[in-house]
N, C-alpha and C positions, 0 to 999 in steps of 0.2 A: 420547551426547546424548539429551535424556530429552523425548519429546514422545508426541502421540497418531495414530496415523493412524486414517482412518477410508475406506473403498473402498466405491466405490460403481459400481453395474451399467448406468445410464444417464444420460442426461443432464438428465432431469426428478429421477432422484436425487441427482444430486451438485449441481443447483440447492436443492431442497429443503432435503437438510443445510444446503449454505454459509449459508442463509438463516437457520435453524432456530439457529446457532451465531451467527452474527451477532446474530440478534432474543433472545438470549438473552444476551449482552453489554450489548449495549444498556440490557434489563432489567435488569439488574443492577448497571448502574452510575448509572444516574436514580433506583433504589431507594437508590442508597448515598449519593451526592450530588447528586442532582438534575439530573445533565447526565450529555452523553458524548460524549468527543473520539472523533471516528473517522479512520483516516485510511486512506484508497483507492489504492490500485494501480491503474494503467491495464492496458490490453492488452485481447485480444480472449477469453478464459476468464472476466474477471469480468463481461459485459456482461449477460447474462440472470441471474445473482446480483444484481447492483445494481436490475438493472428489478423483481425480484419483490421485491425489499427494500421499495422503495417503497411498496407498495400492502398492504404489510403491515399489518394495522390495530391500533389498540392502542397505538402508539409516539406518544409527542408528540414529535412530529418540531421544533416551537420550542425545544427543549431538547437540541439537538445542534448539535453544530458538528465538521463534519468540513475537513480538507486533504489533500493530494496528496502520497503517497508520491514521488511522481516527477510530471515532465510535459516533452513533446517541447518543442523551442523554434519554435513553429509559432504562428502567429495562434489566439486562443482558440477561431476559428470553423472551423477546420481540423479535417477529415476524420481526424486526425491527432492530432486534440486529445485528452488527458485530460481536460481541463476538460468539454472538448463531449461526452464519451463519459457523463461522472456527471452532464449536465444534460439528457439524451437519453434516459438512465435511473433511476437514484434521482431524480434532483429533478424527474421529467416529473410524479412523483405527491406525490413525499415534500414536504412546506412549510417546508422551513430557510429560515429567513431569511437572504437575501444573505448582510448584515455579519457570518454565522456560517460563511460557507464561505469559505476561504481557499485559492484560488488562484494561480499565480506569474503576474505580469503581464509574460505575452511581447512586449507592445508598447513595452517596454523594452529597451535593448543588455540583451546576454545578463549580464553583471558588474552591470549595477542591476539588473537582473530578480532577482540570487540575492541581492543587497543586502537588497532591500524585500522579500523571500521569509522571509529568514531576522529579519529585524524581525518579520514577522507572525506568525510562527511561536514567535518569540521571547514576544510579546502572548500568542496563545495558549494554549502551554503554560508559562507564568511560576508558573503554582499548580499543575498537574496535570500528568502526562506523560497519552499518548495510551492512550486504555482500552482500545483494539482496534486492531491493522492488519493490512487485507488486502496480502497478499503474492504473488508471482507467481516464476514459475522460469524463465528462456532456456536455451532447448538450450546456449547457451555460459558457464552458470552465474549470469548477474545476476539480483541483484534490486531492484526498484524501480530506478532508472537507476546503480546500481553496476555497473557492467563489469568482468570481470576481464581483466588484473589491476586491483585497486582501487590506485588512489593512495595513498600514505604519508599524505599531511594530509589525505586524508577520516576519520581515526582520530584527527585532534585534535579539540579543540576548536571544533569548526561544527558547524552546523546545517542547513545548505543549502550546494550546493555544484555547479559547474556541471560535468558530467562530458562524455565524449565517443565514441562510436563507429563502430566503421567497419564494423562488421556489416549495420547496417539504415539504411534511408533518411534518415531522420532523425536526422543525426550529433550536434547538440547536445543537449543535455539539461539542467535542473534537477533533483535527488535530493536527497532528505532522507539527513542522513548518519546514519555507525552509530547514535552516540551516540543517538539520534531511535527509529530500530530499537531498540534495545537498554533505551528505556527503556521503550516497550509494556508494557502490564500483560499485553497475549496479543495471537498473532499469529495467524492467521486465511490458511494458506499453501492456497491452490486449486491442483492441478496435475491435466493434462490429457493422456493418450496417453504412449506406451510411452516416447520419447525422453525425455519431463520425466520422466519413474519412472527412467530410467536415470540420467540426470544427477546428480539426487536420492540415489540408493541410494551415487553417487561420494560426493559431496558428505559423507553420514553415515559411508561407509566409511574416507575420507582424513581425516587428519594433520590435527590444527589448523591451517587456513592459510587465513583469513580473506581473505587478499590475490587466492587463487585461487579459494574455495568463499564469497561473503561472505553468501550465504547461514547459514552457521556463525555469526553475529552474532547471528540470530533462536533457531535450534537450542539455543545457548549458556543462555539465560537459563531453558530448561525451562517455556517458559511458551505453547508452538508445538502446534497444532491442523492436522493437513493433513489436508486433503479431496482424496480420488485419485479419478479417474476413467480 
């Protein structure tokens, strides 16, 4: 699998790069067409990556439109929340406008929620796939809300998709599916402490098996950026 790693010695370092790789996507993709889809991971490793994105200067932040890799099925205002996590940080400073941030509306049953998710999503990237997605890694292999093992019809045809776990508090989930992954022009994978390096080192040493490592969907395309700390 053909990607880049990059290690880093603290955690003002591996903020800095994640940033430096980010604001350099960014660039590059308002340079080519004048916008850029971004799309965000939740969890607790990108939160100080997202906050210093913001305040980055130089980016016309009106010319981005980013969505959500994943998000818990929690009221948007929940402690819990993806939503609440990238509005707490990137957008405490960054100025997207609203109707360019697309979010899943959990105040929905969970089956409209992925309905109206994958319609928006649908809207969004109808002319572009997403320029950039930050990516995250669980001690038990997922990424963005794919669990393993990953379901059989998250490999069709969808776009959003409501998954479920019994690992962590919050059992329901919305996740963008492969196909969504796999179309990224680059993927932007943050990983943090020795377990996600171990997890990790499985994941590149095993057997194509997307269903156990779905992380491999990202690895696959040759188009993957990890930031290690």
């Amino acid at each position: 699998m053909d990607y880049q790693m990059i290690e880093t010695q603290s955690d003002a370092a591996f903020t800095a790069q994640a940033v430096a790789l980010l604001q350099q996507k960014i660039t590059e993709s308002l340079a080519a067409r004048g916008e850029c889809i971004l799309g965000l991971s939740g969890g607790s490793t990108p939160r100080p990556v997202y906050e210093a994105l913001g305040k980055e200067e130089g980016i016309d932040w009106s010319k981005i439109k980013l969505f959500l890799a994943d998000e818990r099925y929690v009221p948007a205002k929940s402690a819990e929340s993806n939503q609440k996590l990238v509005h707490d940080t990137l957008l405490k400073n960054a100025a997207i406008p609203a109707n360019q941030c697309y979010f899943p509306d959990t105040s929905l049953p969970i089956e409209a929620c992925v309905i109206a998710y994958t319609e928006a999503l649908v809207h969004l990237l109808r002319e572009h796939a997403p320029d950039c997605m930050t990516l995250g890694l669980g001690n038990d292999g997922h990424i963005a809300s794919l669990f393993p093992p990953v379901a059989e019809d998250a490999f069709g045809e969808v776009i959003a998709l409501h998954t479920t776990t019994g690992t962590f508090a919050v059992r329901d989930r919305i996740s963008v599916s492969p196909l969504v992954i796999m179309s990224a022009q680059s993927h932007l994978l943050l990983l943090k402490g020795a377990e996600k390096k171990k997890v990790f080192e499985e994941c590149v040493k095993a057997e194509p098996d997307p269903v156990r490592f779905p992380l491999q969907i990202a690895l696959a395309t040759g188009r993957t950026v990890v930031v290690l700390q």
